[in-house]
C-alpha positions, 0 to 999 in steps of 0.5 A: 610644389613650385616656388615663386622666384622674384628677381630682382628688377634690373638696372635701367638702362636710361640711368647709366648712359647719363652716368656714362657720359657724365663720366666721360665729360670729366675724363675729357675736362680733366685731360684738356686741363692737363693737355694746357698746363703741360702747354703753358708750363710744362713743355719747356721743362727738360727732363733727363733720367742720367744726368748729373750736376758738375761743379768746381769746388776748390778747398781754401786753407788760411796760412796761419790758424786762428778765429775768423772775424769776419766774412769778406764774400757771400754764398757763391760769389765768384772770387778771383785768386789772391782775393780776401775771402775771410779776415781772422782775428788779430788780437792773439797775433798783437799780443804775441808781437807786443811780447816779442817787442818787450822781449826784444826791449829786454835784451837790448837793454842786458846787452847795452848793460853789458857793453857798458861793463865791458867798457868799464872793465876794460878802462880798469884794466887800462888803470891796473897796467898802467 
């Protein structure tokens, strides 16, 4: 008993080669398409696998604390030293002057009360002596 193979029918030749170059073509296009932009664009960028970026920070420290109530510079601006970076709010150092003026006020006017007993007393002593 012989068995029949069939085999299969094989790929036709002539419908790679169109496969074939059509795939070349576009290996060619994509490359020459990247090949320009690297051209255009690229070219100029400069890259680097150890490099690191420096700058100044220096910290800033108010002389007295306090809320700040306005910002006097913008986001990296160049300041010079001694220049107002931040402006606090005043209202709680006001009150505490105007409680140290009505204080001070207070004690003058004890102390202007007190000469003026010691004036007194000593023109009673004056009148006892004499």
């Amino acid at each position: 008993m012989q068995a029949s193979v069939v085999e299969a029918p094989k790929p036709a030749r002539k419908r790679r080669k169109p496969l074939l170059l059509g795939a070349a073509l576009i290996a060619i296009a994509a490359a020459g398409w990247f090949g320009a932009e690297w051209w255009q664009a690229n070219r100029f960028m400069v890259t680097t696998d150890d490099g690191y970026v420096g700058g100044n920070v220096t910290p800033l420290a108010p002389r007295v604390a306090g809320h700040i109530d306005q910002v006097l510079v913008e986001d990296n601006q160049h300041v010079s030293a001694g220049q107002p970076v931040i402006r606090i709010d005043d209202r709680p150092f006001k009150a505490a002057l105007e409680r140290a003026q009505a204080s001070v006020q207070q004690k003058q006017s004890a102390l202007d009360n007190l000469r003026a007993q010691i004036s007194l007393q000593n023109s009673l002593i004056e009148q006892a002596s004499a």
